[in-house]
N, C-alpha and C positions, 0 to 999 in steps of 0.2 A: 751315508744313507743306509737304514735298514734293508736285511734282506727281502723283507717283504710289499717297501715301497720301492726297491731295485727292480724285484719280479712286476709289481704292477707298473712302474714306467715302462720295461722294455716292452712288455703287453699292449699299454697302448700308443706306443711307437710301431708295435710293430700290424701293430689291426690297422692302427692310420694311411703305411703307406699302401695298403689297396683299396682304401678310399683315392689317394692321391694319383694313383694309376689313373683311374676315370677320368683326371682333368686335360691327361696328356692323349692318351688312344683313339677319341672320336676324331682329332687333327689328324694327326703324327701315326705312321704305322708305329707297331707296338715295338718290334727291334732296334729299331731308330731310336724311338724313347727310352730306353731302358739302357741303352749303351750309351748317349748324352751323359744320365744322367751319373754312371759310373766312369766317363770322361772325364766329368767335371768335379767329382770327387775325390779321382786318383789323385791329383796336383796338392790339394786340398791338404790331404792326408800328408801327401809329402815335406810339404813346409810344417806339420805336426812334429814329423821325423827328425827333420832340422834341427827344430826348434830344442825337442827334448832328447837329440844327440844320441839317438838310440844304434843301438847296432842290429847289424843285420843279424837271423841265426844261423846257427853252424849247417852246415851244406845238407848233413842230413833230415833236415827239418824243409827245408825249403820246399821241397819238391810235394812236402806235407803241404802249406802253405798254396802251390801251385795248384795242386788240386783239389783241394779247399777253393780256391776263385773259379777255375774251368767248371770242376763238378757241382759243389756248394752255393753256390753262389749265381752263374750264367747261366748253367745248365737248369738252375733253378725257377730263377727270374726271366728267364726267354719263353719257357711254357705257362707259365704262370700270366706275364703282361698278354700275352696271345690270346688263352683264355678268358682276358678278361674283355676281351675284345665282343666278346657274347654271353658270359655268364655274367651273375652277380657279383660285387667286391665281395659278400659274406660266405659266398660259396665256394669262391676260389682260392679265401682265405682257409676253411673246412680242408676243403683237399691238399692246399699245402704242408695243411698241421698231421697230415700221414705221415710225414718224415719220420718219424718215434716208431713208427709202427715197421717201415725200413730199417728202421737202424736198429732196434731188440731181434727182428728175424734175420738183421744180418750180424749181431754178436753171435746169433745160437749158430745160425747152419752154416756160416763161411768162417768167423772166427776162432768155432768150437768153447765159447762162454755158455756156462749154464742160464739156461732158462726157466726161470720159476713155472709152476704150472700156470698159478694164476696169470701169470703173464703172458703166456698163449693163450688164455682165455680173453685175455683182453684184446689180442691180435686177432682172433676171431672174431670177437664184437665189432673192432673198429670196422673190418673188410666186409661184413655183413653189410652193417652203415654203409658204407662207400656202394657197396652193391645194388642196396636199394636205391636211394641218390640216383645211379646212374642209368637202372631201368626207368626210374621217374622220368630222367632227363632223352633219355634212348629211345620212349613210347612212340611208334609212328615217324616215319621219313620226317616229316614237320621240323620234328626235334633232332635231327641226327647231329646239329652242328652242334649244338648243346651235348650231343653225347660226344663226339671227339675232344671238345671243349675240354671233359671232365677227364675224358683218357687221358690228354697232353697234362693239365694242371697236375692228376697222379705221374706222368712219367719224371714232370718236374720235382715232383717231391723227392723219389726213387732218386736220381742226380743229387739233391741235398744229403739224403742219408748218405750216400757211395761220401760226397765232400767230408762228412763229420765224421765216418769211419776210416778216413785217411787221414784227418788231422787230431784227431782223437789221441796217438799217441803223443804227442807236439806239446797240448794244450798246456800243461801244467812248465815247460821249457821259454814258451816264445812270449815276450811281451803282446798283451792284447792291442796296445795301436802299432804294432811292426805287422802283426798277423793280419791286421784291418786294411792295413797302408797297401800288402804284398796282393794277397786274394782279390782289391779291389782292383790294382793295377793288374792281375792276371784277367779279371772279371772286366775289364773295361777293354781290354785286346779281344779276349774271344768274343765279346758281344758285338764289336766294334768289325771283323769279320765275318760275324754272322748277318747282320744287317745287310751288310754291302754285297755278300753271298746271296741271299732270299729277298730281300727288298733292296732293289740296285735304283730305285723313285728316290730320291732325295726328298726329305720334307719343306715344308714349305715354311710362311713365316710362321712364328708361333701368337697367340692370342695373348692376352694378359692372364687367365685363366691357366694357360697351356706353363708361362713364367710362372708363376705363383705356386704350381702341383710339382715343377721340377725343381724348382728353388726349396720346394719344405723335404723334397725324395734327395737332393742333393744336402743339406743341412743337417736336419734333425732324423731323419734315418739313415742316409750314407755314412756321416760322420758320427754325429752320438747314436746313433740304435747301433749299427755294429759295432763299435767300441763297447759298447754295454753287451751285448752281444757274446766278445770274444773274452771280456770279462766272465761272462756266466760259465763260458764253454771250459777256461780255467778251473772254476769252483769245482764243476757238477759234471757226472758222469755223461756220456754224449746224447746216453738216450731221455737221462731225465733232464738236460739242458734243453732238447728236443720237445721234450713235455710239457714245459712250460709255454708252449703255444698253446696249451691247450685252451685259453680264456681269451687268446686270439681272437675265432672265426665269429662269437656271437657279438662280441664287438664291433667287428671290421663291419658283422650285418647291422647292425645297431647304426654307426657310420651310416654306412648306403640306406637304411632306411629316412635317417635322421636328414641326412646332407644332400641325398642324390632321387630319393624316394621308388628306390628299391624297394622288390617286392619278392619272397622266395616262393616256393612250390611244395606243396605238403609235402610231395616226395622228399625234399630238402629238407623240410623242418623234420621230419622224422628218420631219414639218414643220417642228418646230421645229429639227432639224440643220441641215437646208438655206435656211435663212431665217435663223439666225447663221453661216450657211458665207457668204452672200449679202450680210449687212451686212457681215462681217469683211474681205469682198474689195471691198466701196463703201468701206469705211475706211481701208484700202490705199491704194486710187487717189486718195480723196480728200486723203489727206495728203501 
């Protein structure tokens, strides 16, 4: 496959699964769900490993890998499913895709990589975006849960960049389904203790609805999106592997509009312009 039907499958594998999120959170609290489903994927993955005899990586890399699942990946996905618990799929998909905007401010100021001008300019742009977004969301007590909502979704982002700026040096060394197999068994423990830490409720049974959104989050995005995924992060530098979410979040809204009849908040639709004006011009410079 071309790189440019690669880029648009992982796109919309990757908007789908927070559509997918919606069918499990009005059940199931949201850490319960999201650690299932990276339960039932680790296994999964591992009989991949089997199969194609792969080896583990040299020790130095591991601990890449490790934090790659804790940060990238759990630390990601536990703010992200929470938030979705009250935002939109399209919205939560938006502030995920800050990751790029994470990881270019953490090559300049912690790893000492030049920064193009344009590309602070674009770092400006996107947290303008975010900014506005989240006074939209933040107006009046009414909305406060909507404004935490958007904090946590950004803290979850921040977690994913810290993930791809520790495995960043790995990438081009680790086979993509060892680094998919390791991160998701790291991501499936620490979820797997966060649940039982903060929601100690056990869920109940699940719907057919509730099977069907964890059956396509366990399949088609556990297993092929992040292997597609760990593929990309191979190719392309972390911040512009990062950037290709950018076609992400009007998707994911597209989804929720289309499937779940989701509606956004002008505040939204025009934070979210300039916060994809903002990455679009970091992806520029960074390329």
């Amino acid at each position: 496959m071309g790189g440019i039907g690669l880029g648009l499958l992982f796109v919309a594998i990757w908007a789908s699964a927070f559509t997918a999120i919606k069918g499990v959170v009005p059940e199931w609290p949201a850490l319960w769900g999201v650690a299932l489903r990276f339960a039932l994927v680790a296994p999964v993955l591992g009989m991949v490993l089997a199969l194609r005899g792969a080896r583990w990586p040299a020790k130095g890399d591991r601990w890449r890998i490790l934090a790659m699942g804790v940060f990238g990946t759990a630390g990601y996905l536990a703010p992200a499913w929470i938030a979705s618990t009250v935002l939109p799929s399209g919205l939560v998909a938006l502030l995920s895709s800050t990751a790029p905007l994470f990881v270019a401010a953490g090559e300049g100021l912690v790893l000492g990589q030049r920064v193009p001008p344009r590309a602070w300019a674009g770092l400006v742009l996107g947290w303008l975006g975010v900014a506005v977004l989240g006074a939209g969301r933040g107006l009046g007590s009414f909305h406060m849960a909507e404004f935490w909502a958007v904090l946590l979704a950004l803290l979850g982002a921040l977690s994913q960049a810290v993930g791809l700026l520790c495995f960043a040096p790995a990438r081009g060394r680790v086979d993509a389904w060892t680094a998919n197999a390791g991160q998701t068994t790291a991501s499936a423990v620490t979820l797997l203790l966060l649940a039982w830490w903060l929601e100690p409720t056990l869920p109940g049974a699940p719907s057919l609805t509730l099977v069907l959104s964890l059956a396509y989050g366990v399949v088609v995005v556990g297993v092929g999106g992040y292997a597609l995924y760990f593929v990309m992060l191979r190719r392309l530098p972390p911040a512009t592997a990062a950037a290709l979410q950018l076609l992400a979040p009007p998707l994911a809204a597209l989804f929720g509009w289309a499937l779940l009849g989701e509606k956004l908040a002008w505040t939204d639709v025009a934070g979210g312009l300039v916060t994809l004006t903002g990455l679009a011009v970091l992806f520029r410079a960074r390329r």
